[in-house]
N, C-alpha and C positions, 0 to 999 in steps of 0.2 A: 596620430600623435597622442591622445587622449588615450588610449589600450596602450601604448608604450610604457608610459606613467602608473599603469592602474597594479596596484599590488593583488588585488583578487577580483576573478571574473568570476560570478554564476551562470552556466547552461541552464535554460530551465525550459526549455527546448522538448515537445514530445520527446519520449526513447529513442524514435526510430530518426529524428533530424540530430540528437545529441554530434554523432561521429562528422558528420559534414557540418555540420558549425565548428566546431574545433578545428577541421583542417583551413576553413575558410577563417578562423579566425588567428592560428599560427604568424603567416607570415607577419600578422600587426602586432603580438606582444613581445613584452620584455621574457628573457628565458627565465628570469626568474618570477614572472608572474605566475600566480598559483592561480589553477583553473578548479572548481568544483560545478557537480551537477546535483540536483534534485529528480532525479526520475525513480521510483517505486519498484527496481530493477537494477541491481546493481553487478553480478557479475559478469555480463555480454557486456553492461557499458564501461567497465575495470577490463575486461581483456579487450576491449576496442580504446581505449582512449589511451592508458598506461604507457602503449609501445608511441603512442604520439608525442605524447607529451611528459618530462617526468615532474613534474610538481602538480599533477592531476590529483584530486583527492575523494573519493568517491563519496556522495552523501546524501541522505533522505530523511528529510526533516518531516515529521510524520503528525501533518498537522491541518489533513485535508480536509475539505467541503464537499458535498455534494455539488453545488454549483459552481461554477468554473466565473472569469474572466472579474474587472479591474473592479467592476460593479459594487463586487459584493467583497471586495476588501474587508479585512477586517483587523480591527487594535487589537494588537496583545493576541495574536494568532498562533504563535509559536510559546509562547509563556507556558510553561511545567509540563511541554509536549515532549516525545522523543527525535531527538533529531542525533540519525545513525551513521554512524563515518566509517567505510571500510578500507582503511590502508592497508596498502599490500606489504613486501618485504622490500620491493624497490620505493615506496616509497618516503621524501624527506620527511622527517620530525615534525623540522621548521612548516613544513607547507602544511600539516596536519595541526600545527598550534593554530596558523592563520584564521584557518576555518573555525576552529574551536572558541578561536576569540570571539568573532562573531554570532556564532551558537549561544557561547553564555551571556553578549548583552542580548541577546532576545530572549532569557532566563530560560531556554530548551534544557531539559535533561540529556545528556550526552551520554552515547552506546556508542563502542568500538568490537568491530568481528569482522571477519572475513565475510567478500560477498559473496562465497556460496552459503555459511550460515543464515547471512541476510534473505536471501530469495528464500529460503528454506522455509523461515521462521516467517516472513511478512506470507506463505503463500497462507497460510493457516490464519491469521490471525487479519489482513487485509485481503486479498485476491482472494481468497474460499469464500468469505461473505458477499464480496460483490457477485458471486457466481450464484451463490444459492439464494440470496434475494432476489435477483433477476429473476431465476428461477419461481420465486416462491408467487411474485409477480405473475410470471406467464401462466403458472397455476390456475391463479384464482381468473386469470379470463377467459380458461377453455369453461368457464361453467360455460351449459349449454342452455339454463332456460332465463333468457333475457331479463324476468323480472327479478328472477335470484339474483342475479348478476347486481343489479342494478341495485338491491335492496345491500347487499354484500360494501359494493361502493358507496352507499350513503353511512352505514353503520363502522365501518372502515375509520380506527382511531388511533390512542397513543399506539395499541401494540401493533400494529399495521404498519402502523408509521413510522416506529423505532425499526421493523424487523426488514421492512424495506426501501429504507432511506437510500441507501447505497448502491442498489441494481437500480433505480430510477435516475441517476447520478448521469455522469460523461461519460458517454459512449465513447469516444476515442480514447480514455484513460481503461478501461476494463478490458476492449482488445489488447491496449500494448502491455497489459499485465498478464492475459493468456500467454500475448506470442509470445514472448522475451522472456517468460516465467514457466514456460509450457510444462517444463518435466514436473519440477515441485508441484503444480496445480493440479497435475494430471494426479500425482501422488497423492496430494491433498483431499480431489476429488475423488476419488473413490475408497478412502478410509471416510467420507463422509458418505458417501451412497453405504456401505456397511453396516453404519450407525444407524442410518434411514429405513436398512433393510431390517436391522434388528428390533425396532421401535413397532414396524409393521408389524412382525411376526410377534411380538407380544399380547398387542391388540388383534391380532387376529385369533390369538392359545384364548383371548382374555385374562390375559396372566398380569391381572390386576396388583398385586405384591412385587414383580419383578418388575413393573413400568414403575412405580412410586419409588421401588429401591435407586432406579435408574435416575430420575427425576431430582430423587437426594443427593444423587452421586454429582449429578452436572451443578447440583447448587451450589454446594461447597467448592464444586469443583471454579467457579465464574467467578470469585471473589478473588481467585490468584490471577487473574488477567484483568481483572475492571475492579479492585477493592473501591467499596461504597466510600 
């Protein structure tokens, strides 16, 4: 009786439960309830939920934590964050205002694109970093002589700690970003092995001029993704 009533549900359901909550949740709403999701994945969960339901609204408020569950709550969590809506062509206006309304009292900055833009854009700028931190992480524990290691982890500070906040993070959130996000990642990840490759091969020419021009390039280049 209470989902009969409810003008908008959030799924916020791993990726991979998003589809079976929906259908278990069907036969108890009104048709005109507007359904949206929060999963980091947006076009498998737009061509799975869409044909179910049509006032589905797909959305990713992009406003996460390393640490997960009610604990670590936090005020004003979504405040001048992005929170991303991909309406498709079948879906209402009306259902995409719903959500919106919502979005701007939590004062999120609002993005509209298709979810294959979405996965595209988030594998680079979310899903590559959790990869490569993890990465950067398993790195530094194959050192092999125990007191470096150990000396490594005690000296371990901001830049450590900014560079691998994120692979340290939810393991079940960085799988369902691999599986669900596979292709763009795979794309993403190996135009970053490139970049990795080319960085090698400078310090190994010792092409001290070419690494600092490289170094100038990424710095101007970080202010159009993260302006100070």
């Amino acid at each position: 009786a209470i989902l009969k009533a409810t003008e908008l549900v959030f799924i916020c359901t791993p990726i991979a439960a998003i589809r079976s909550t929906v259908e278990q949740l069907i036969p108890h709403l009104d048709p005109a309830t507007v359904l949206t999701d929060v999963g980091s994945v947006k076009a498998p969960v737009v061509e799975a939920i869409a044909p179910l339901w049509a006032n589905f609204v797909g959305g990713h408020p992009m406003a996460g934590k390393a640490e997960s569950g009610i604990e670590v709550a936090q005020l004003n969590l979504f405040a001048h964050k992005p929170y991303v809506l991909t309406p498709i062509a079948t879906t209402p206006p009306a259902a995409v205002e719903i959500v919106e309304k919502i979005a701007r009292s939590l004062e999120s900055n609002i993005y509209h694109c298709s979810p294959h833009e979405h996965d595209r854009a988030v594998s680079w700028i979310s899903h590559l970093p959790v990869m490569v931190s993890s990465s950067l992480i398993a790195a530094c524990m194959s050192e092999t002589n125990s007191e470096v290691l150990k000396l490594a982890q005690q000296l371990a500070s901001s830049g450590f700690r900014d560079t691998s906040r994120v692979g340290g993070g939810n393991t079940e959130l960085g799988v369902m970003m691999a599986r669900y996000n596979r292709q763009e990642l795979l794309r993403s990840l190996q135009q970053y092995r490139l970049h990795i490759e080319e960085i090698t091969n400078l310090i190994e020419r010792e092409n001290w001029p070419a690494l600092e021009q490289h170094f100038q390039s990424t710095h101007s280049a970080r202010a159009k993704f993260v302006p100070d």
